[in-house]
BAFI-3210 file (N, C-alpha, C; in Angstrom, 3 decimals, decimal comma, padded with zeros to 6 digits):
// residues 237
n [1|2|3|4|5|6|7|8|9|10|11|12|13|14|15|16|17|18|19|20|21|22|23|24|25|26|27|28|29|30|31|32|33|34|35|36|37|38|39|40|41|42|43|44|45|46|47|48|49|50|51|52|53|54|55|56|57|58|59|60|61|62|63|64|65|66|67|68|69|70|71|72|73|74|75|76|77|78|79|80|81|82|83|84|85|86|87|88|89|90|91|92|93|94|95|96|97|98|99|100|101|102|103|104|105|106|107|108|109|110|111|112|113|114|115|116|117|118|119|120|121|122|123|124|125|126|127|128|129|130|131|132|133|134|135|136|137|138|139|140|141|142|143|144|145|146|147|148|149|150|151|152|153|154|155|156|157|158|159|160|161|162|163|164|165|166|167|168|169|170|171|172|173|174|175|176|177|178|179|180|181|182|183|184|185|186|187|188|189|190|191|192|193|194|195|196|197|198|199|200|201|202|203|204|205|206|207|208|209|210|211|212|213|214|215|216|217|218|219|220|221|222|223|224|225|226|227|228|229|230|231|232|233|234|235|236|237]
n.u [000,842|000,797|002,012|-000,467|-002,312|-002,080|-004,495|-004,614|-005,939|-007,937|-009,364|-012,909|-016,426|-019,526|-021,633|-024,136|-024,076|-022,054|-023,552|-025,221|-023,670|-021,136|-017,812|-014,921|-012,747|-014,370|-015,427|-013,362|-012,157|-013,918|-013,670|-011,154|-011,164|-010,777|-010,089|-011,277|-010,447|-007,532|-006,591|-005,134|-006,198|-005,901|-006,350|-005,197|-005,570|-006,834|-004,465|-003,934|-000,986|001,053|002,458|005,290|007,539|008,603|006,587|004,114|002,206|001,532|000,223|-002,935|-004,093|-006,832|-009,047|-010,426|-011,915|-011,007|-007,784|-004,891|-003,291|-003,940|-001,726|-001,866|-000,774|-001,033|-000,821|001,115|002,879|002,279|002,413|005,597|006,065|004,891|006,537|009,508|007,902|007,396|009,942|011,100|009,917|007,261|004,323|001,945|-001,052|-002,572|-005,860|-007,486|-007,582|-005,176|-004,097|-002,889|-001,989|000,067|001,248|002,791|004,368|006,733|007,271|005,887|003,193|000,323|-002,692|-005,547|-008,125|-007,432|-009,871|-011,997|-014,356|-014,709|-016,648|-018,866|-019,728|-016,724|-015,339|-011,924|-008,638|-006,272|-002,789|000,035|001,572|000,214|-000,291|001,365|001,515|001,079|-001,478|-003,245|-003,051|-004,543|-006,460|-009,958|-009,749|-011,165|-011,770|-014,367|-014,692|-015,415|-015,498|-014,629|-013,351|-011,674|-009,416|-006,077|-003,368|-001,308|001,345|003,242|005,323|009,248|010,090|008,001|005,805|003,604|-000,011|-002,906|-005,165|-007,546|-010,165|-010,536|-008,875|-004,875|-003,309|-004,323|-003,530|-000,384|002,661|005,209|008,290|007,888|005,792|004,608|001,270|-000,252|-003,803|-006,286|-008,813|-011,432|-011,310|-013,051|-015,382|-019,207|-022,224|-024,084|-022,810|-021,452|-022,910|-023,670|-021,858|-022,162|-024,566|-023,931|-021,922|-023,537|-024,857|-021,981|-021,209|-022,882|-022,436|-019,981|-020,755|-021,151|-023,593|-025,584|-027,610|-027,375|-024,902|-025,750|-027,583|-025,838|-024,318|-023,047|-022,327|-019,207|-017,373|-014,634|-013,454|-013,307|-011,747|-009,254|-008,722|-007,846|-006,041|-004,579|-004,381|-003,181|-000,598|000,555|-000,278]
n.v [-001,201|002,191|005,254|007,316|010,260|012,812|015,207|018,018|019,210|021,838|022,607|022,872|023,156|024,364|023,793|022,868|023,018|020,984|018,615|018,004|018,231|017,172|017,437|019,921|017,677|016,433|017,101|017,863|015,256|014,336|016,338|015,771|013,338|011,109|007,894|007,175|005,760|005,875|007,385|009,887|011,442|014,556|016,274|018,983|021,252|020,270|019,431|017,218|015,002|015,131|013,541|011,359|012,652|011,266|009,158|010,084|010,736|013,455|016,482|018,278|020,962|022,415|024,721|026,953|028,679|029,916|032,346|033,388|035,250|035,127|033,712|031,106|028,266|025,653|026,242|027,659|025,766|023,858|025,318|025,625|022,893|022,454|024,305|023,484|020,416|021,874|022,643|020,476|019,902|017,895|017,377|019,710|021,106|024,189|026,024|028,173|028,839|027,575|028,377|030,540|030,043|028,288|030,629|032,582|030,461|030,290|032,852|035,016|037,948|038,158|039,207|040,790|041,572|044,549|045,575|044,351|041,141|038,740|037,104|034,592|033,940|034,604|036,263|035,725|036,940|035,694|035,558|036,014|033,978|032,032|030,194|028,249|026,674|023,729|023,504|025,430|025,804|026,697|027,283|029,551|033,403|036,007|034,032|031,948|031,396|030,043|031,665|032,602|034,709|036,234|036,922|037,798|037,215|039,387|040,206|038,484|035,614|035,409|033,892|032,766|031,961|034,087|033,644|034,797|036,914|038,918|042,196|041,913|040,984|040,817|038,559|035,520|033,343|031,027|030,127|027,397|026,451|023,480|021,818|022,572|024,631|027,283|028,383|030,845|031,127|028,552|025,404|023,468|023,839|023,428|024,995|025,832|025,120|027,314|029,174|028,947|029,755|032,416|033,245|032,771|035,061|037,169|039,238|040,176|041,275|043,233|045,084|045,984|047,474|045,898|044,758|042,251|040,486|040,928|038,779|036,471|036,145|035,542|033,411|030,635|027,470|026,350|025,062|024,260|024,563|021,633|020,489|022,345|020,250|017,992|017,896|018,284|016,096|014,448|014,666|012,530|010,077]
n.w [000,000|-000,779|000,630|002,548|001,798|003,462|005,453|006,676|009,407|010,095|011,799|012,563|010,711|010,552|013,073|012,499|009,766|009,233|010,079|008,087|005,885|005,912|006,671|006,925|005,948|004,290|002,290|000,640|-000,094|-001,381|-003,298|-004,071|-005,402|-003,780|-002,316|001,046|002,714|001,986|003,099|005,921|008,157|010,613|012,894|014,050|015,624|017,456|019,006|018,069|016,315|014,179|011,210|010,616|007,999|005,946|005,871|004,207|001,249|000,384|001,147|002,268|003,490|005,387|005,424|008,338|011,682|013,171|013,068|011,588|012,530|015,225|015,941|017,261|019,953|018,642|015,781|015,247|015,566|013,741|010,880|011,504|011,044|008,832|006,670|006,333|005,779|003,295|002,203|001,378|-000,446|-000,681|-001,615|-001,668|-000,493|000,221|001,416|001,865|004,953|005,391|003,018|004,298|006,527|005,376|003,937|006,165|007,563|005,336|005,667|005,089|005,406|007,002|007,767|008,877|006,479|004,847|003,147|004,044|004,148|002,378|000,455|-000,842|-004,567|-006,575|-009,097|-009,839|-011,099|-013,409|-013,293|-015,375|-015,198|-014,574|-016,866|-017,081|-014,980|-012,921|-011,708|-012,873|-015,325|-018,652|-017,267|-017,489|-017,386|-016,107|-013,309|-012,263|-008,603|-005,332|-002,508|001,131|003,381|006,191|007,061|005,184|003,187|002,958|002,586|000,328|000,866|-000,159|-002,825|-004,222|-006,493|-008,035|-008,406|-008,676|-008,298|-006,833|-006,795|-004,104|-002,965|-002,866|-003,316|-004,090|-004,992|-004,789|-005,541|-004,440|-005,104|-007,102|-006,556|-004,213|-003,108|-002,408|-001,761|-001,710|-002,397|-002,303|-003,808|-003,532|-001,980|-002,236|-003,917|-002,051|000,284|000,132|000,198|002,939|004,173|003,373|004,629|007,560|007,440|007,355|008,768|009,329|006,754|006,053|007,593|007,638|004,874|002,891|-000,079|001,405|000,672|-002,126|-002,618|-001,666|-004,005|-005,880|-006,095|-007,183|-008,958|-009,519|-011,444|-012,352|-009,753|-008,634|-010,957|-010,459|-007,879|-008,629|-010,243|-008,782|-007,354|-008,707|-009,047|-007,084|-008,030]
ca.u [000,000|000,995|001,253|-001,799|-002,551|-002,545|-005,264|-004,269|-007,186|-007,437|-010,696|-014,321|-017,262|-020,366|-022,423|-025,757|-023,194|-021,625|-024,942|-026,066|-023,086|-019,811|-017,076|-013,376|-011,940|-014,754|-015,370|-012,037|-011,730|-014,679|-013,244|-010,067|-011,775|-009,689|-011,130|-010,980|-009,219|-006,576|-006,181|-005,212|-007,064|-004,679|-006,784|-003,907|-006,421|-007,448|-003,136|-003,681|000,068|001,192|003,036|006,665|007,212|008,334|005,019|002,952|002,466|001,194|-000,425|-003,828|-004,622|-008,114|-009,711|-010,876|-012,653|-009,332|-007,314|-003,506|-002,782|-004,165|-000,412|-002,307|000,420|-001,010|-001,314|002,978|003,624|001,737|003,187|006,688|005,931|004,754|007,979|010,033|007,401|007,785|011,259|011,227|008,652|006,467|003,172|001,155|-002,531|-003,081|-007,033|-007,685|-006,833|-004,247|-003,184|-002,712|-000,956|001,432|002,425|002,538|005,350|007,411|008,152|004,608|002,312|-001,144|-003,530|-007,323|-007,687|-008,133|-010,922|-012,973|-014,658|-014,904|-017,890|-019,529|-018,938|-015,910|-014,329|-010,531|-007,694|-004,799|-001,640|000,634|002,711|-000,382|-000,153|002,284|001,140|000,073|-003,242|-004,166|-002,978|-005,553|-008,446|-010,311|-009,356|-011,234|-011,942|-014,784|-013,984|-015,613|-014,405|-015,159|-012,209|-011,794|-007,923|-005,637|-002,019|-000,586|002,863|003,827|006,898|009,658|010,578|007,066|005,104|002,092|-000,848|-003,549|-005,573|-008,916|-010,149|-010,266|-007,642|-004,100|-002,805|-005,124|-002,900|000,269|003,192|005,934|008,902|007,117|005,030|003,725|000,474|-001,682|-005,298|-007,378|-010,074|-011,803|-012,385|-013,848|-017,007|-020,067|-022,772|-024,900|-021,473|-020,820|-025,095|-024,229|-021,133|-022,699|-025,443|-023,527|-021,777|-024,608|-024,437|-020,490|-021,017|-023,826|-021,451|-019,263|-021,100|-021,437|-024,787|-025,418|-028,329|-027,152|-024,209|-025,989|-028,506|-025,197|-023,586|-023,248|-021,737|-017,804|-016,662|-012,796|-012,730|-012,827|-010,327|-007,658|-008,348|-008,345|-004,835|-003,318|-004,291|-003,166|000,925|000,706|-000,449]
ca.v [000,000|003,368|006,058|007,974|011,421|013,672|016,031|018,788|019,273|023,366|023,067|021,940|023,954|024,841|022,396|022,550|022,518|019,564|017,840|017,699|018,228|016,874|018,897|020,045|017,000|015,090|018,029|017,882|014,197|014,041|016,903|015,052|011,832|010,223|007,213|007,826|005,224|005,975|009,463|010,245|012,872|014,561|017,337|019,934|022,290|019,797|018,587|015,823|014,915|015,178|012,468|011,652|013,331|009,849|008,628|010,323|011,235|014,630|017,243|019,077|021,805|022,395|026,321|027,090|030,087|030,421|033,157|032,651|036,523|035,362|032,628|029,971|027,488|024,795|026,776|027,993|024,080|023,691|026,602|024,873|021,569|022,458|025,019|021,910|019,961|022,698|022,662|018,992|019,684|017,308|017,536|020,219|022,396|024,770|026,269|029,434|029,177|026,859|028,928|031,783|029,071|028,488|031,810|032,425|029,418|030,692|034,235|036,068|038,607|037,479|039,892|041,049|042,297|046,089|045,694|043,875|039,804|038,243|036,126|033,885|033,233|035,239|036,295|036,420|037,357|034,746|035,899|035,096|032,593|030,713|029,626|026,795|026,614|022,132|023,407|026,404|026,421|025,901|027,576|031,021|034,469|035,695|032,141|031,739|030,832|029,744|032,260|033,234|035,173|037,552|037,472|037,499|037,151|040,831|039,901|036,856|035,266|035,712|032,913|032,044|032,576|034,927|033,034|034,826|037,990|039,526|042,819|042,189|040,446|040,388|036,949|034,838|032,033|030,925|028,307|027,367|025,406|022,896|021,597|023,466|025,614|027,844|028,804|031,947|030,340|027,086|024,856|021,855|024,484|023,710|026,066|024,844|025,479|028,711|029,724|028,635|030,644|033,903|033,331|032,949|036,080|038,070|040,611|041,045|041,687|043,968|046,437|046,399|047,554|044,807|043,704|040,376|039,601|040,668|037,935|035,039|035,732|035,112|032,106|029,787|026,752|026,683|023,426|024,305|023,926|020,018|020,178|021,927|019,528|016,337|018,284|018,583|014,405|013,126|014,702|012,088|008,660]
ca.w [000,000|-000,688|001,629|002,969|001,637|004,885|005,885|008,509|010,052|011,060|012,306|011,760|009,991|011,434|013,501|011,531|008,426|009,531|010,355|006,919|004,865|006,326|007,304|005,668|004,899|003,449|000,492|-000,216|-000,123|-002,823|-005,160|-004,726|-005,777|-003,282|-000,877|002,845|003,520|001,692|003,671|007,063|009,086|012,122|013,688|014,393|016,324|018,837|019,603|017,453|016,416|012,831|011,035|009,854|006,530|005,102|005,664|003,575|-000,092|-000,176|002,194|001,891|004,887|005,677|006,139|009,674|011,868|013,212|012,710|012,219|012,935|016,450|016,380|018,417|019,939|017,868|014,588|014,904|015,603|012,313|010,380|011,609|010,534|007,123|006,673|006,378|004,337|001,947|001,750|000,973|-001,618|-000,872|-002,644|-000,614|-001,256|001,222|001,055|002,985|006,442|004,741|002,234|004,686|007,057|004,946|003,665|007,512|007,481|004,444|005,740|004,466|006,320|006,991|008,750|008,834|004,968|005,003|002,645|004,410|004,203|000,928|000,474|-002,341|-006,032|-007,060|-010,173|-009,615|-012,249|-013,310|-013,644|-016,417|-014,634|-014,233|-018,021|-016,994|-013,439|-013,300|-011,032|-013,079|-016,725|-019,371|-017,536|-017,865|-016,622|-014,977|-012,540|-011,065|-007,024|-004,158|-001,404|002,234|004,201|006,537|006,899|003,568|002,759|002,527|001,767|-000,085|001,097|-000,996|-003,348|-004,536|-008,074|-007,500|-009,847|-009,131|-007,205|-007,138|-006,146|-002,632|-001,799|-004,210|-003,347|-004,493|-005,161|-005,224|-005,723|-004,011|-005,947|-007,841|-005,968|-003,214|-003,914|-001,477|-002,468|-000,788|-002,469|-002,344|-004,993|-002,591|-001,510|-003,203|-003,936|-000,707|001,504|000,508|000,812|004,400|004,747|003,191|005,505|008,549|007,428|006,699|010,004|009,443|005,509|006,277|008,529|006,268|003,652|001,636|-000,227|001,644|-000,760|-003,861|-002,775|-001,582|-004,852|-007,199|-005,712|-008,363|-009,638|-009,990|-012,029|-012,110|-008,014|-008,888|-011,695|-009,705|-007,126|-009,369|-011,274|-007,469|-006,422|-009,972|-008,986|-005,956|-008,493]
c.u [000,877|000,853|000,303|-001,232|-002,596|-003,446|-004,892|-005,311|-007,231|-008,438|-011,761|-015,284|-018,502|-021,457|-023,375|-025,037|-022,700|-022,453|-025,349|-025,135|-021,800|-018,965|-015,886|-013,018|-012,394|-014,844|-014,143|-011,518|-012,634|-014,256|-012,137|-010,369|-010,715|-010,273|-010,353|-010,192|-007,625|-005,928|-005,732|-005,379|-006,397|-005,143|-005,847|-004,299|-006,753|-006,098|-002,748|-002,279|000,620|002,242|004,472|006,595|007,078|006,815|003,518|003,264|002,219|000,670|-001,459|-004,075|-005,879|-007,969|-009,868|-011,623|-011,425|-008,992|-005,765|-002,716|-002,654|-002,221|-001,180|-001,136|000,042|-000,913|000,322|003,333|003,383|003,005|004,911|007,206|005,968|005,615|009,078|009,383|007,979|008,820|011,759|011,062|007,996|005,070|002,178|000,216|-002,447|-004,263|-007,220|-006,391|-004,884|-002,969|-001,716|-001,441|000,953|002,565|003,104|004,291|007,081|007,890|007,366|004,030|001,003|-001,326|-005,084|-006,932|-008,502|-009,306|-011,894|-013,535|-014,827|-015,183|-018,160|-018,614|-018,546|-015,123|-012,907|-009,654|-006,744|-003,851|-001,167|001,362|001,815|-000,698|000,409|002,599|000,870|-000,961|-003,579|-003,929|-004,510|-006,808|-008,518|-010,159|-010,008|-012,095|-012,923|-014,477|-015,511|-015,480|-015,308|-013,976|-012,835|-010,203|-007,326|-004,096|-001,718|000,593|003,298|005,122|007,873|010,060|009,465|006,498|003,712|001,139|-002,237|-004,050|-006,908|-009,042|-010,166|-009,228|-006,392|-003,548|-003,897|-004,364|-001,301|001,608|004,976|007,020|008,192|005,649|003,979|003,094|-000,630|-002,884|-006,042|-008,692|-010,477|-012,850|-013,242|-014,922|-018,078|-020,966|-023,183|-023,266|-021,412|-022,107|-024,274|-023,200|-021,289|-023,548|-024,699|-022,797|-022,454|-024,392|-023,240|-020,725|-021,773|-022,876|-020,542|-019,497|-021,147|-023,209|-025,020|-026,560|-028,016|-025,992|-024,661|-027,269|-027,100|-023,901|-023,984|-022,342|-020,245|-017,356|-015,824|-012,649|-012,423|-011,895|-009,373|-007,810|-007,895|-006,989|-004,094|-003,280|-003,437|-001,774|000,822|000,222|000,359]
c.v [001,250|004,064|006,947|009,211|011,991|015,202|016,565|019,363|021,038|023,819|022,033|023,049|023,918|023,904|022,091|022,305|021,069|018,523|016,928|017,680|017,737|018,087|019,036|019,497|016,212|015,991|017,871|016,220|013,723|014,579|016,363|013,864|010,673|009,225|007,556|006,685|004,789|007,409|009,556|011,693|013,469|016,278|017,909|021,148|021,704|019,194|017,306|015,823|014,188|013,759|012,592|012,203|012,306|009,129|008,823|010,857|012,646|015,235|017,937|020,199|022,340|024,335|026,086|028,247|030,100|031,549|033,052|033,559|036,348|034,117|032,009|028,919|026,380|025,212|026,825|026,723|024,068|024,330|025,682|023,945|022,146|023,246|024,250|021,032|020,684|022,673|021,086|018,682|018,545|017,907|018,424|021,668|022,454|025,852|027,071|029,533|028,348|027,643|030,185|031,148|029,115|029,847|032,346|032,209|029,880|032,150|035,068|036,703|038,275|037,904|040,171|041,531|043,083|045,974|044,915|042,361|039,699|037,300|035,591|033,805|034,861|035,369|036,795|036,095|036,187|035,784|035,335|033,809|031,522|029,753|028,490|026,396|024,733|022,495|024,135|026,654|025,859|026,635|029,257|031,480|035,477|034,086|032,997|030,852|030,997|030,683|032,126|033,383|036,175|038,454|037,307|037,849|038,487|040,938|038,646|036,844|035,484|034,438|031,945|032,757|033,103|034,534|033,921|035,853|038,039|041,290|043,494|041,989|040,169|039,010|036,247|033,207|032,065|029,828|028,524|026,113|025,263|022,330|021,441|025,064|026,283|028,862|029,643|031,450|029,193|026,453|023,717|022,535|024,003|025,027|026,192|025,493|026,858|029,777|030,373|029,877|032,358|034,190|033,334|034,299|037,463|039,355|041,246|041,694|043,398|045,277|046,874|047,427|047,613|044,622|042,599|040,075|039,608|039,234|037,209|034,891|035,481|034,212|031,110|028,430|026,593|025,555|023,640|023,862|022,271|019,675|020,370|020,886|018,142|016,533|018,037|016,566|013,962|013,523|013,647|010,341|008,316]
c.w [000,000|000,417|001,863|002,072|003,290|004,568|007,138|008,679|010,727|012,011|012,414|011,095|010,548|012,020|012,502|010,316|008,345|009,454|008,937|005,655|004,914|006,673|006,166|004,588|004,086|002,067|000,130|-000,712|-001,948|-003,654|-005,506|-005,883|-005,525|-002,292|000,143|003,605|003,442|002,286|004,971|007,545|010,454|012,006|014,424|015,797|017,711|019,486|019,028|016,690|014,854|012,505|010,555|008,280|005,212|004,961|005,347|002,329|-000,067|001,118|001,546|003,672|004,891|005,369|007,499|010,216|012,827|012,899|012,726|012,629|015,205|016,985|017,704|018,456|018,934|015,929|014,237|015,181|014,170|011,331|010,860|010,899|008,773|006,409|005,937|005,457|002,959|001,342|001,093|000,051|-001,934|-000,956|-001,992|-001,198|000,415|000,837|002,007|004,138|006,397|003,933|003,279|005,902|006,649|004,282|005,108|007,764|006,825|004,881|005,448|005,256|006,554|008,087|008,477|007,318|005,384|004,644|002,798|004,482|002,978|001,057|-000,657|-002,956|-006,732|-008,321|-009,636|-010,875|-012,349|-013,798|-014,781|-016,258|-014,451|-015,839|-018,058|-015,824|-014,022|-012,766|-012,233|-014,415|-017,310|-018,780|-017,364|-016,564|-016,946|-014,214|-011,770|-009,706|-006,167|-003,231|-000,030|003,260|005,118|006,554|005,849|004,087|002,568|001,783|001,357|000,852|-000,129|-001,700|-004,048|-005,598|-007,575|-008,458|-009,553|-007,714|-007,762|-006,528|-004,699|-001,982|-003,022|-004,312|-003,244|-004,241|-005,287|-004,646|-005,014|-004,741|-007,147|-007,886|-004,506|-003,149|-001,846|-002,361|-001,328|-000,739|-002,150|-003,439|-004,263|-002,148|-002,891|-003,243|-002,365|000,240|001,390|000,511|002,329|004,813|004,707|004,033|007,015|008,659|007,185|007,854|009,534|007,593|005,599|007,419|008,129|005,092|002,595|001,231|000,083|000,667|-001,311|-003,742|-002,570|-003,141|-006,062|-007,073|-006,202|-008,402|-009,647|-010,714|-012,213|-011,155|-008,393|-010,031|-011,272|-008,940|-007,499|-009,714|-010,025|-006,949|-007,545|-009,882|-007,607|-006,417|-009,512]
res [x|x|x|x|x|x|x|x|x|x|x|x|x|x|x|x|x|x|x|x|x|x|x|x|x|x|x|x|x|x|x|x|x|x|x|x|x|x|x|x|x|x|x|x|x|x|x|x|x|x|x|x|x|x|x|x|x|x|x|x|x|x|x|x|x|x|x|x|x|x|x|x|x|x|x|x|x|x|x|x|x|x|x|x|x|x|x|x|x|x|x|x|x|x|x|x|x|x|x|x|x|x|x|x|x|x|x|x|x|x|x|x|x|x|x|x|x|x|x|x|x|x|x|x|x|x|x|x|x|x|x|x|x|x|x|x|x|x|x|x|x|x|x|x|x|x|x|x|x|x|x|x|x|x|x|x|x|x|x|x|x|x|x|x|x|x|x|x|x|x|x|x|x|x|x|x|x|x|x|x|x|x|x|x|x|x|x|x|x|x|x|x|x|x|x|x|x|x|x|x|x|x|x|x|x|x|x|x|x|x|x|x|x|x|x|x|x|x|x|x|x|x|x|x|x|x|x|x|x|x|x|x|x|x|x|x|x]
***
């Protein structure tokens, strides 16, 4: 047998969400189209105790309601750990709280974004470098995304390809080596997930002033989220 895929666990997602829709690692497990028992799951948030590096093919890092500006002791263990992955370059997607993780890790800034929460279905820009990106060549610019932040990447780290921004937030995406990628967005949300998350943000959007209807009335569809994710499992078979 091969070794597991690892899931770092940053969190969970909202009870009533959970209830009816699973949590983190099972969306990501489906857009991977990876079975579960080929995966291991190591909840980072609750002390659960990460694995040797040899013994796993690849890394995925969850989102969370976390914050990694707040440096929780388990979050800078993390951020440590995956530092080191990186440098190894073994096979690693980091997805929000993930992405933001790892820039975190690498030497990057990651704080509240000035401009506010970024909710729903997003058009964001590719860069040129994402032309011969393995997640992101081949598809349209502007991408529809998934999103729901509140904190964002300010400063990349230095030594990484910038693939991709939007108007809220400029790091969108981006790659480390060869094969280590962090994502602001999320392609593993479905529509239904990111309803729930516009809806749970509806007060903070609303003080903001954001339209929370006009966003939860144009949360749509994304069919790329499951190609990068399918483009990121298929460097690990």
């Amino acid at each position: 047998m091969t070794n597991p895929l690892l899931i770092v666990k940053t969190g969970s997602t909202m009870p009533d969400l959970k209830a009816c829709c699973g949590d983190f690692e099972d969306w990501m497990l489906e857009e991977l189209d990876w079975p579960k028992s080929e995966a291991l799951v190591v909840d980072v948030s609750l002390g659960e105790i990460l694995p040797e590096y040899y013994a796993i093919c690849g890394i995925v890092i969850t989102g969370s309601h976390a914050m990694v500006s707040d440096r929780q002791p388990w979050s800078e263990a993390t951020a440590a750990w995956l530092k080191t992955a990186a440098e190894k370059q073994i096979p690693t997607l980091g997805i929000c709280y993930g992405h933001q993780l790892l820039a975190h890790a690498l030497g990057g800034r990651v704080e509240y974004n000035p401009k506010g929460r970024e909710v729903g279905t997003i058009a964001i820009d590719l860069m040129p470098e994402a032309a011969q990106d393995p997640l992101l060549h081949d598809l349209p610019s502007p991408l529809e995304v998934q999103l729901s932040h509140r904190q964002a990447v300010i400063d990349l780290p230095e030594n990484v390809v910038h693939l991709a921004r939007s108007g809220m937030a400029e790091h969108q995406a981006f790659r480390y080596g060869e094969t280590v990628w962090g994502l602001q967005f999320h392609p593993e949300f479905s529509p239904r997930v990111t309803q729930a998350y516009a809806t749970y943000a509806r007060d903070g959007l609303i003080n903001e002033g954001f339209d929370a209807d006009r966003i939860l009335e144009t949360i749509m569809p994304t069919p790329n989220g499951p190609t990068i994710m399918r483009r990121f499992a298929g460097l690990m078979r």
